[in-house]
BAKOLGU-143502 format. One line per field, with one value per residue: residue number from 1; residue in one letter; x negated, y negated, z of N, C-alpha, C in turn. Coordinates in steps of 0.2 Angstrom, whole numbers. Last residue first. Layout:
BEGIN
i	(NUM  ...)
aa	(a  ...)
n.east	(X  ...)
n.north	(Y  ...)
n.up	(Z  ...)
ca.east	(X  ...)
ca.north	(Y  ...)
ca.up	(Z  ...)
c.east	(X  ...)
c.north	(Y  ...)
c.up	(Z  ...)
***
This chain:
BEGIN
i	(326  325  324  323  322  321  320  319  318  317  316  315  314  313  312  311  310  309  308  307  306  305  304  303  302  301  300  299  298  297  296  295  294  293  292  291  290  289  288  287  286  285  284  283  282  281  280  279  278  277  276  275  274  273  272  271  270  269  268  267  266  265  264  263  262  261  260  259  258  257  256  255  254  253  252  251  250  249  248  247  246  245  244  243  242  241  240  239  238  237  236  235  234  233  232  231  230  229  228  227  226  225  224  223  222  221  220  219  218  217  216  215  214  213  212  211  210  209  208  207  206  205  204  203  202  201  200  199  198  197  196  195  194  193  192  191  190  189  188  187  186  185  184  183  182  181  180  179  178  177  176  175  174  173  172  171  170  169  168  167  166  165  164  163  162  161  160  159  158  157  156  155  154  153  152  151  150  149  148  147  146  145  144  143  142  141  140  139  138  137  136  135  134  133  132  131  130  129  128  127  126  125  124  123  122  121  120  119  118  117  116  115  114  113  112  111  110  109  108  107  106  105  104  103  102  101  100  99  98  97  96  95  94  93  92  91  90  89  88  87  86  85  84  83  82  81  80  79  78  77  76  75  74  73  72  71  70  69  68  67  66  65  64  63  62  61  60  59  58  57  56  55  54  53  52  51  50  49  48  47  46  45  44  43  42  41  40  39  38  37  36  35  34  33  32  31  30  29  28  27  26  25  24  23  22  21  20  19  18  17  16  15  14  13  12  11  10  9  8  7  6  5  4  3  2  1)
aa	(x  x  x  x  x  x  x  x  x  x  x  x  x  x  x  x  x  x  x  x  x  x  x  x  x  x  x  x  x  x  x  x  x  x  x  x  x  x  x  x  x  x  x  x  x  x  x  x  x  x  x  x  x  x  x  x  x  x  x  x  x  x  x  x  x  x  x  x  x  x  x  x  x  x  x  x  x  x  x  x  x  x  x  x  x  x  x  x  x  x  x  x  x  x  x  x  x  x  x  x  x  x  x  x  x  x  x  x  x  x  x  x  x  x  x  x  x  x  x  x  x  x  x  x  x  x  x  x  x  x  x  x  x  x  x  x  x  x  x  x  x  x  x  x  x  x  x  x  x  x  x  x  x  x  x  x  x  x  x  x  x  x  x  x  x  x  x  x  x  x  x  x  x  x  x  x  x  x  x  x  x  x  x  x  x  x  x  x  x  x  x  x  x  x  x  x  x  x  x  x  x  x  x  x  x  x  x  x  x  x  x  x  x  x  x  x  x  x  x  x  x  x  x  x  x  x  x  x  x  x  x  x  x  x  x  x  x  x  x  x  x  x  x  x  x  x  x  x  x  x  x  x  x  x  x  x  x  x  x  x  x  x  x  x  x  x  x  x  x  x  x  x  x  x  x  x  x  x  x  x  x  x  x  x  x  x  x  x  x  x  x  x  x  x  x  x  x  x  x  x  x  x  x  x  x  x  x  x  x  x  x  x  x  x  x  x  x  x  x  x  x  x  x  x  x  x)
n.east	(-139  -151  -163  -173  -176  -165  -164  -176  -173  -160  -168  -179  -167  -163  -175  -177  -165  -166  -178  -170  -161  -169  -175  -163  -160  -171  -169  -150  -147  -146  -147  -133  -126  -112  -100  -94  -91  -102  -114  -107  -105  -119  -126  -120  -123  -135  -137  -123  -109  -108  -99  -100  -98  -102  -97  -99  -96  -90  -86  -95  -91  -81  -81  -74  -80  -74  -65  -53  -49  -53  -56  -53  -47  -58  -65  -56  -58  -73  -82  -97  -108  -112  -123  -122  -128  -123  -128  -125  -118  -100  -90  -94  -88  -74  -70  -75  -69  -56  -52  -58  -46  -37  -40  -51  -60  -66  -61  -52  -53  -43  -26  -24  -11  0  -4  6  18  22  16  5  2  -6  -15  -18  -10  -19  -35  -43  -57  -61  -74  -77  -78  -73  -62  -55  -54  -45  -40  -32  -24  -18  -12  -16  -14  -15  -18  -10  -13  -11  -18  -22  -21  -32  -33  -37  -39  -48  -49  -54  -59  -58  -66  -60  -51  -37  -35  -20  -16  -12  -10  -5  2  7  18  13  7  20  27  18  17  35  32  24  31  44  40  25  16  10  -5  -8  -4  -7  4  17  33  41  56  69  78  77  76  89  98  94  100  115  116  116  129  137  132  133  141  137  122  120  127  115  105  109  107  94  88  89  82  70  62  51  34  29  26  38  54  64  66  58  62  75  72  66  75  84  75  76  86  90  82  85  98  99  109  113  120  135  125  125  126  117  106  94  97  93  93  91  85  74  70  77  88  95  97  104  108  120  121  138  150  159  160  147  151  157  147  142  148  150  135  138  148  139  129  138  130  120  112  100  103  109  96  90  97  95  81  79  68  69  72  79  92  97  99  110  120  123  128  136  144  147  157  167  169  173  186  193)
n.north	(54  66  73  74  62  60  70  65  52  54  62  52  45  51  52  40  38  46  41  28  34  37  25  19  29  25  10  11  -6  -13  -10  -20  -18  -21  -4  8  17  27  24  25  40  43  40  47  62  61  61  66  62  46  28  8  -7  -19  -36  -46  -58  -71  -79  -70  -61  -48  -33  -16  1  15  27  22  12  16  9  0  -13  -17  -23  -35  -42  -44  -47  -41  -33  -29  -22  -10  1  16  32  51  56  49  42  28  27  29  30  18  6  9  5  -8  -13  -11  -20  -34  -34  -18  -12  -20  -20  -11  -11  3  14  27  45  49  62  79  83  86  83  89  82  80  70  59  59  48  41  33  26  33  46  58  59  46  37  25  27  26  36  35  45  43  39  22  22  15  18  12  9  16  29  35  52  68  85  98  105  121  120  116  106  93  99  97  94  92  79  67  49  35  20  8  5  6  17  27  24  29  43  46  43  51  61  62  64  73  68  77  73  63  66  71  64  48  49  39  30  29  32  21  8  11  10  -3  -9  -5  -10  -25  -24  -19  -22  -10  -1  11  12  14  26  34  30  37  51  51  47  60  69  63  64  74  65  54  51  58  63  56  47  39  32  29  18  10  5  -2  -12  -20  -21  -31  -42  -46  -53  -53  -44  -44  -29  -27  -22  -9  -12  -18  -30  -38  -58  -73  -87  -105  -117  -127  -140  -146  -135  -118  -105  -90  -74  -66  -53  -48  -49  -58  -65  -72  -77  -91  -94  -101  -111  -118  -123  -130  -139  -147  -153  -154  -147  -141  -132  -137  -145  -136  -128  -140  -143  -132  -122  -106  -93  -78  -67  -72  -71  -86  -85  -75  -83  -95  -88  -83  -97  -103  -92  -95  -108  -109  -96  -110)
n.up	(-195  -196  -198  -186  -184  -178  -167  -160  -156  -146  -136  -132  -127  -118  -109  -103  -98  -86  -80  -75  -68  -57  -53  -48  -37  -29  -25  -24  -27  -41  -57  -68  -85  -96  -95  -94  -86  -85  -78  -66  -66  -72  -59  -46  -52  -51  -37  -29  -23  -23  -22  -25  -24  -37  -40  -56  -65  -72  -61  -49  -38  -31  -29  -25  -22  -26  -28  -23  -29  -46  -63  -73  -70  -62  -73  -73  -62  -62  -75  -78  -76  -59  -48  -37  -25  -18  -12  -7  3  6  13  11  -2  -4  12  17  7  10  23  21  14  22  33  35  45  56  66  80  96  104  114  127  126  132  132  120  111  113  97  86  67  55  39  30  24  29  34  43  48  65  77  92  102  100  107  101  86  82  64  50  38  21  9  -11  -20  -16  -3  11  29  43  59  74  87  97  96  96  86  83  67  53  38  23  19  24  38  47  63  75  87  96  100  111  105  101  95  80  79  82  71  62  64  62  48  43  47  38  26  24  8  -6  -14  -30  -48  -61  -74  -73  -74  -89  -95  -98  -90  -80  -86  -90  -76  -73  -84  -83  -70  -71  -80  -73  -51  -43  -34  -37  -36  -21  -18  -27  -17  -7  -13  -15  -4  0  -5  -4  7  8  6  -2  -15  -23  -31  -36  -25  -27  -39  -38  -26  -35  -43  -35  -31  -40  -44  -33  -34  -44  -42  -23  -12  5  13  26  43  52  71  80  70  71  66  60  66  68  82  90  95  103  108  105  92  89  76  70  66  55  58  53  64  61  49  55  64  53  49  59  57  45  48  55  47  31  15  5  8  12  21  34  36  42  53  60  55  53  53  43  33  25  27  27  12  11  20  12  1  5  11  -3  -8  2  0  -13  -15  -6)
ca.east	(-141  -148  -160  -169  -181  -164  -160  -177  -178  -159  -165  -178  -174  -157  -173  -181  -165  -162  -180  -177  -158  -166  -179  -165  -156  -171  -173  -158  -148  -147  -145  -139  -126  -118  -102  -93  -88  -94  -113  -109  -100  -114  -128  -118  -114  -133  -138  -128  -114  -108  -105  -101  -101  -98  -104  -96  -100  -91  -81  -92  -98  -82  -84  -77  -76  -77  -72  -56  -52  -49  -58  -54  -45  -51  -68  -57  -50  -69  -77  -89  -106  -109  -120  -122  -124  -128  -126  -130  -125  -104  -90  -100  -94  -77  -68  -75  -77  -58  -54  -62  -57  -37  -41  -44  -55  -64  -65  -54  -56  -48  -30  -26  -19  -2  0  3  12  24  18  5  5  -4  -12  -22  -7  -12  -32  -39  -51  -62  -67  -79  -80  -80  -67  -56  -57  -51  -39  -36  -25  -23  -9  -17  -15  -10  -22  -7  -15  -6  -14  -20  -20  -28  -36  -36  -40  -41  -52  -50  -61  -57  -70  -61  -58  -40  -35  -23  -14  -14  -7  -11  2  0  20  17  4  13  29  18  12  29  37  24  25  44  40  31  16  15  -4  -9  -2  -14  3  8  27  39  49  64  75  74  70  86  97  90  93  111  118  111  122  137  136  129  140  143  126  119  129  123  105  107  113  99  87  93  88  71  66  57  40  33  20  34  47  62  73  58  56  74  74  62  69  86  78  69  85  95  81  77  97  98  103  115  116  132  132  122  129  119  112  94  95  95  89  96  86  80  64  73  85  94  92  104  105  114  119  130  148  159  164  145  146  163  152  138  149  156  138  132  150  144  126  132  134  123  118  99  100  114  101  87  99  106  85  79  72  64  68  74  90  95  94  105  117  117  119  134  144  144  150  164  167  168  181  191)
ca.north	(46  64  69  81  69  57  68  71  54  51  65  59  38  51  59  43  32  48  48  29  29  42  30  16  30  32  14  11  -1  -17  -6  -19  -18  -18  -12  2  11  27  22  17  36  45  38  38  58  62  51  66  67  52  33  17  -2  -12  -30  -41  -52  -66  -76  -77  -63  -53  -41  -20  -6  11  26  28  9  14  11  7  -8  -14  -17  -30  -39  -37  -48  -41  -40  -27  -30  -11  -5  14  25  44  55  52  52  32  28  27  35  23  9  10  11  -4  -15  -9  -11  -30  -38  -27  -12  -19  -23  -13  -11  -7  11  18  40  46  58  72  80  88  81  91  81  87  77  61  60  53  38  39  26  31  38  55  64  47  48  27  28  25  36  38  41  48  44  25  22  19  14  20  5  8  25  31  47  65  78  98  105  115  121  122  114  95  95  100  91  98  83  73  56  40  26  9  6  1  11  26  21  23  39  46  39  45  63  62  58  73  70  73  78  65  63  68  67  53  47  44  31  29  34  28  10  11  16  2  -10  -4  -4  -20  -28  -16  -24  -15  -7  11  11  7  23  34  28  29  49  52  44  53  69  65  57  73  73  54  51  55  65  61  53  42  35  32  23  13  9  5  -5  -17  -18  -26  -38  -44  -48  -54  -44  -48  -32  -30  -28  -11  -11  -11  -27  -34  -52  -65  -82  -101  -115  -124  -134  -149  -139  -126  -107  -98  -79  -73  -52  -53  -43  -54  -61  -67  -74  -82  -92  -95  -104  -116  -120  -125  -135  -144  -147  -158  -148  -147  -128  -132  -148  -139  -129  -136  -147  -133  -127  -111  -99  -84  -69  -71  -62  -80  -88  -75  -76  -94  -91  -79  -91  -104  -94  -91  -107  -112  -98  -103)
ca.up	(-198  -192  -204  -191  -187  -182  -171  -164  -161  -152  -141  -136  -131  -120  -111  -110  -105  -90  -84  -82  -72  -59  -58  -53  -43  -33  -32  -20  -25  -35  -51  -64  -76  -94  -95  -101  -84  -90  -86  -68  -64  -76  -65  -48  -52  -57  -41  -30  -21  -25  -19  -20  -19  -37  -37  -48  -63  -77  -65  -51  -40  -37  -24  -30  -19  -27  -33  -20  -24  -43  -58  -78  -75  -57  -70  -81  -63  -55  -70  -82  -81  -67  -51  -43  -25  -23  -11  -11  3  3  14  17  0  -10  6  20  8  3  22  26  10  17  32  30  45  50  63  72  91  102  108  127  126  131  136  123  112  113  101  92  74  60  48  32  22  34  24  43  44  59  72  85  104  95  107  108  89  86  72  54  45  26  12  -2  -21  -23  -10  4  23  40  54  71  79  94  94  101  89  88  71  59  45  28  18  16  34  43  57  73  81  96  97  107  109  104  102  84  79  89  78  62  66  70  55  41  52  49  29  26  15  -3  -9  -25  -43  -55  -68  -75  -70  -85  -90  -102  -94  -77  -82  -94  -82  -68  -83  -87  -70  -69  -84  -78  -60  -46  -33  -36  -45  -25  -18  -28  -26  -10  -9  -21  -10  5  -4  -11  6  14  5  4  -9  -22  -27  -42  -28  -24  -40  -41  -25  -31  -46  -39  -24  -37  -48  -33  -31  -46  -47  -32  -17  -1  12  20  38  47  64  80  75  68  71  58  62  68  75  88  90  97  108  105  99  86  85  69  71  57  60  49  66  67  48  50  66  57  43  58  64  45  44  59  51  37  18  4  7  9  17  28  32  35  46  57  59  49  57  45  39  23  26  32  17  8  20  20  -3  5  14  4  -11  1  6  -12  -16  -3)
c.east	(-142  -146  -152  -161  -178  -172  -161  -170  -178  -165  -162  -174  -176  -163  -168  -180  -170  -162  -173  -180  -165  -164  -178  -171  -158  -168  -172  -161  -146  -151  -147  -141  -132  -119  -111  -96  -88  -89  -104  -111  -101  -106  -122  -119  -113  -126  -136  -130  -121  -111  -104  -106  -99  -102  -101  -101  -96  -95  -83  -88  -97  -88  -85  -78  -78  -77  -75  -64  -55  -55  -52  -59  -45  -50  -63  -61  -53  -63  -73  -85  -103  -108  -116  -118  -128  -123  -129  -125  -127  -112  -95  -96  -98  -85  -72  -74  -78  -67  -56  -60  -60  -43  -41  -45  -47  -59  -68  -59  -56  -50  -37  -31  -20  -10  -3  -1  12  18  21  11  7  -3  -8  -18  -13  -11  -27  -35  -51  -57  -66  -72  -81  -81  -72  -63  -61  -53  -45  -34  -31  -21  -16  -14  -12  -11  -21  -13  -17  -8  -15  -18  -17  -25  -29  -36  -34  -44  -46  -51  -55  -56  -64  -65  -57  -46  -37  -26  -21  -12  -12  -7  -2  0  14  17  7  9  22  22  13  25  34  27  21  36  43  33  22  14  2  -6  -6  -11  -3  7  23  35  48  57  72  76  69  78  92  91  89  102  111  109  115  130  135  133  137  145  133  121  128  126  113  109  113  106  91  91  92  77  69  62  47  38  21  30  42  54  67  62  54  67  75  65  67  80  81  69  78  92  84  77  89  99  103  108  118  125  129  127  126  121  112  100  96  92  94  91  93  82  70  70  81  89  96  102  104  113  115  129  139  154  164  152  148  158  157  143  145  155  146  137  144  148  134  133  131  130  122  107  101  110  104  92  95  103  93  82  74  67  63  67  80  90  93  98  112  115  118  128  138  140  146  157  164  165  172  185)
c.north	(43  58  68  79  72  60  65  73  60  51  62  63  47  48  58  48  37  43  49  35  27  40  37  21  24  32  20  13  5  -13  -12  -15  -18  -19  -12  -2  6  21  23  20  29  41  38  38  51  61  55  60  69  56  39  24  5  -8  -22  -35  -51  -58  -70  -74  -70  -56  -44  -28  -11  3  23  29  15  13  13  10  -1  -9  -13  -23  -34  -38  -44  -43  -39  -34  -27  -18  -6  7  22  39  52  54  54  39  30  29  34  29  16  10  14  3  -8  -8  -9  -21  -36  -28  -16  -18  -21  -18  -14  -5  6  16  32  47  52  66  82  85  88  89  84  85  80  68  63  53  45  35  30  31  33  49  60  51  46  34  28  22  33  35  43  42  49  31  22  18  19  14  13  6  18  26  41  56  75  88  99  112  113  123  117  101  96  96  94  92  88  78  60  46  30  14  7  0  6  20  21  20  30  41  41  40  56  62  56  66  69  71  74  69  67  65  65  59  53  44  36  28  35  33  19  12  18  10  -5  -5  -2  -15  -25  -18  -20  -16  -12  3  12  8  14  28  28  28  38  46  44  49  63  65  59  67  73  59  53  57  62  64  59  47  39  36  31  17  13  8  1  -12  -16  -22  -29  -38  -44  -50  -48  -46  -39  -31  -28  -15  -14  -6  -18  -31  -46  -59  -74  -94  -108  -122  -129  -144  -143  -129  -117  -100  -87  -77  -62  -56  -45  -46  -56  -64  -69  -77  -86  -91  -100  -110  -116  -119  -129  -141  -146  -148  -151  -150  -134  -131  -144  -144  -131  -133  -145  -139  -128  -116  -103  -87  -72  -70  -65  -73  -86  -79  -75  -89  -92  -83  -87  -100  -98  -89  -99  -109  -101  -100)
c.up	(-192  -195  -200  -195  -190  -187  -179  -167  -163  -158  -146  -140  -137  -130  -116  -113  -109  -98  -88  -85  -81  -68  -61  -58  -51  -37  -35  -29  -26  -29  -44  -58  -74  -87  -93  -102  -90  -89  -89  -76  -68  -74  -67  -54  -52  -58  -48  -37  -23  -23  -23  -23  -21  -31  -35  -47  -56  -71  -70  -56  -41  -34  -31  -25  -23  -25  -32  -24  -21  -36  -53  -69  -75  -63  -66  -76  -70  -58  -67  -75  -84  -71  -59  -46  -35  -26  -16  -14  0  3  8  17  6  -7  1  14  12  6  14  27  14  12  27  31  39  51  59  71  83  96  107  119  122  129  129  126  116  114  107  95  82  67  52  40  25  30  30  36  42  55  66  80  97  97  103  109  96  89  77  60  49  32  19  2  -15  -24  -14  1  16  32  47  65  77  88  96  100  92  88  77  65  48  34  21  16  27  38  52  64  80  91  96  105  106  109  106  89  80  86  81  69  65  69  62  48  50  50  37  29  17  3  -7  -20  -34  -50  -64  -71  -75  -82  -88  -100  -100  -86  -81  -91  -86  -72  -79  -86  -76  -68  -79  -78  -67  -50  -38  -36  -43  -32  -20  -25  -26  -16  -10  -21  -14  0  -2  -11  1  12  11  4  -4  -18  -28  -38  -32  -24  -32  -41  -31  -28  -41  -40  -30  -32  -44  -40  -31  -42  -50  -36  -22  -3  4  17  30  42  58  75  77  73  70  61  64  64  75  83  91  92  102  108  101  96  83  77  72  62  60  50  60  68  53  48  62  62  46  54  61  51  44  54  56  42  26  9  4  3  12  24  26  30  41  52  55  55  55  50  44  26  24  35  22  10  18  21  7  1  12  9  -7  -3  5  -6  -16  -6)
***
């Protein structure tokens, strides 16, 4: 019994990995023939697992999402990796509205975990603290709205607020809801503007009810994530400014983020840093505090911004050392 039941719950575990698996991947899998596989899908499906199973040659078996929520099966990686993270929700995040239904979780997964994970997920929560400079929350009903409409490819109507203040009424369709580690943003086709925008979600005010349906476009790239970091890091800005650095994009990530700046490895030892600032006294002082050495690529202004600023620095390390400075 036992055996069967340890059986049981390492297919479970295969299953939940949501994939297909054929009767003899399986029982290759479980060490058992494929008419024992079938029989353990069976005490699966009275145990309330929704497992579909197709036939023929290309045939398989996969785990459907029920009406009823059955058991989940966790690792031990795993089951520590939902504590945390519901810990770190529980204690307010990115996502306003979850804080309580977190708790409540939480509670119920330390009812469950073994002493040995009990202790790990304890230990992670107290002995860590979040940094401040945390981002603007956002509600997590207006996270779920927009992400069904990009699902279901429906347009939404909302109220937006600009970085000055000023509000203004949009119309767009939305395609994909993209985390910065700060700000949760929104990129969508602005009906009114005939053009793609990308929307900071905490200035967002939903309208509903939303639609009607609308036939998807073409991306604006190919990763959103690249294509709203340049959006942010560089075109909400007036001065641009592309820069080779001499040091490898993982050591420059370090002491950067993707709201500062897009990085493009080169080779191992250089990368090219895209962005931007309000003015070339901000690129200047951005690209010097980074550490490394560099080269400006573009634009010249900022390269003879970059020359009156060496003779002026060329100055006052001489009238330092004039005035017995060591």
């Amino acid at each position: 019994m036992l055996e069967t039941s340890a059986r049981l719950l390492r297919l479970l575990s295969l299953l939940q990995a949501h994939r297909e698996w054929t009767g003899a991947e399986l029982a290759g899998r479980l060490g058992v023939t494929p008419r024992t596989v079938r029989r353990d899908v069976d005490r699966l499906r009275t145990l309330g697992y929704p497992v579909h199973s197709t036939t023929g040659t290309a045939g398989g078996y996969r785990l459907g999402a029920g009406a009823q929520l059955p058991p989940l099966l966790l690792d031990d990686d795993e089951a520590v990796a939902v504590g945390v993270g519901l810990r770190t929700a529980a204690a307010g995040g990115a996502v306003r509205g979850m804080e309580e239904s977190s708790v409540r979780a939480l509670a119920k997964l330390e009812q469950v975990l073994p002493h040995r994970l009990r202790r790990r997920v304890g230990a992670l929560a107290a002995f860590t603290d979040p940094i401040g400079g945390r981002g603007p929350a956002v509600d997590v009903e207006t996270i779920t709205e927009l992400v069904a409409a990009c699902r279901d490819r429906l347009r939404v109507r909302f109220a937006y607020r600009g970085h000055d203040g000023t509000s203004s009424r949009r119309d767009a369709e939305p395609y994909r809801l993209v985390y910065g580690g700060r700000r949760w943003y929104l990129v969508a086709w602005d009906t009114g503007r005939a053009d793609w925008r990308t929307f900071r979600v905490d200035r967002v005010a939903l309208s509903p009810p939303h639609g009607p349906r609308f036939t998807p476009r073409e991306p604006p790239a190919d990763d959103w994530g690249t294509y709203v970091s340049e959006g942010i890091s560089t075109g909400a800005y007036r001065e641009r400014a592309t820069v080779l650095l001499h040091a490898p994009a993982e050591r420059v990530a370090e002491r950067t983020t993707p709201a500062a700046g897009v990085l493009e490895p080169v080779d191992e030892h250089t990368c090219l840093l895209r962005t931007g600032a309000h003015s070339l006294e901000e690129l200047a002082y951005h690209v010097l505090a980074l550490g490394f050495d560099f080269e400006v690529r573009s634009p010249d202004a900022l390269v003879r911004h970059m020359e009156a600023l060496a003779e002026r620095l060329a100055r006052a390390v001489a009238a330092g050392r004039a005035g017995g400075g060591s």
